[in-house]
C-alpha positions in Angstrom: 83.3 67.7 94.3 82.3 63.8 93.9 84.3 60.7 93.6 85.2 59.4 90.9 86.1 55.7 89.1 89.0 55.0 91.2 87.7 56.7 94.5 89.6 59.3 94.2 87.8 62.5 95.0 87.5 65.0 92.1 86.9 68.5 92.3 85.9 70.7 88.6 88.0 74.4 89.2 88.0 77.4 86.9 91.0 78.9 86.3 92.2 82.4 87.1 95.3 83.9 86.1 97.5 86.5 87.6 98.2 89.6 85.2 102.1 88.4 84.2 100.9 84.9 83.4 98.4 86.9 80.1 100.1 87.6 76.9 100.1 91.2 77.7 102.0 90.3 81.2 101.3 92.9 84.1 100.4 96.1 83.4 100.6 99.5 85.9 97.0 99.6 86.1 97.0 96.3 87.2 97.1 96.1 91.4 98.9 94.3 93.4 95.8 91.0 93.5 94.4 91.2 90.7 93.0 88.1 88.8 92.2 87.5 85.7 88.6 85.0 85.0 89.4 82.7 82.2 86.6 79.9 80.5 89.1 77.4 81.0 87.9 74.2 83.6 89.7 71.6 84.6 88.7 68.2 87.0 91.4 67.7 89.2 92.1 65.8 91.9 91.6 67.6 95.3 94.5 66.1 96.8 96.5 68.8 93.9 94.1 72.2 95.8 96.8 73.6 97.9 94.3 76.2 99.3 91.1 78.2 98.1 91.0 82.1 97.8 88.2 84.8 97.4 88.2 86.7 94.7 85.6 89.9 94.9 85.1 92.9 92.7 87.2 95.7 92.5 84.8 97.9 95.0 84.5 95.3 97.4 87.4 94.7 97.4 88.6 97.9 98.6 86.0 98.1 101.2 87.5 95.0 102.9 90.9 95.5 102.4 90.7 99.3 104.3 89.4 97.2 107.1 92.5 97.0 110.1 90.8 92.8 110.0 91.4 92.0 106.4 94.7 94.1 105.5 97.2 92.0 105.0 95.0 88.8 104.0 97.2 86.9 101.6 93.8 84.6 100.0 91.8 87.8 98.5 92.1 88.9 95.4 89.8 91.2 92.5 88.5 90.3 89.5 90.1 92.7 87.2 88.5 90.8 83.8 88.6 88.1 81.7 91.2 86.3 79.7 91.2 83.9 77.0 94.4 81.6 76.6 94.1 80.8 73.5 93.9 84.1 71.6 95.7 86.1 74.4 92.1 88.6 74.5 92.2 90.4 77.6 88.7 92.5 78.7 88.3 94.3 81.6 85.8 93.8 84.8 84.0 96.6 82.9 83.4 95.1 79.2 86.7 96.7 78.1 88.7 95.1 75.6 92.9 95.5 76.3 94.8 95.9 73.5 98.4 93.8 73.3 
């Protein structure tokens, strides 16, 4: 986060997307928070972050989410791969690639 030209403050995010915003769209395999990593930044203006969210890896995040504390927690999500925009490649947390 810094401030930028016009003291506004800036923050640089890395986009995620959620299974039906891919090419493929959402699969059955795909759970019910699962993210997808892409290499696509951006520099926004934090006044635009309507909230933060954890995303974990698939193991942990089944540990937390059989805790009674964290069951219904609406901010966590898994990393179920990565997923480039501009071709519409999909690979999974595991090396994977997804065939469309």
């Amino acid at each position: 986060m810094w401030e930028s030209w016009g003291s506004n403050m800036v923050v640089k995010v890395k986009w995620f997307y959620h299974p039906e915003e891919t090419k493929l769209g959402k699969r059955q395999s795909d759970g019910k928070n699962a993210l997808y990593q892409s290499c696509h930044e951006d520099e926004n203006d934090v006044q635009t972050i309507s909230h933060k969210c954890q995303v974990v890896g698939r193991e942990h995040y089944e540990q937390i989410t059989r805790s009674k504390k964290y069951q219904d927690r609406q901010d966590l999500y898994y990393l179920a791969g990565t997923y480039d925009p501009t071709t519409g490649r999909l690979v999974t947390a595991d090396g994977v690639p997804i065939l469309c």
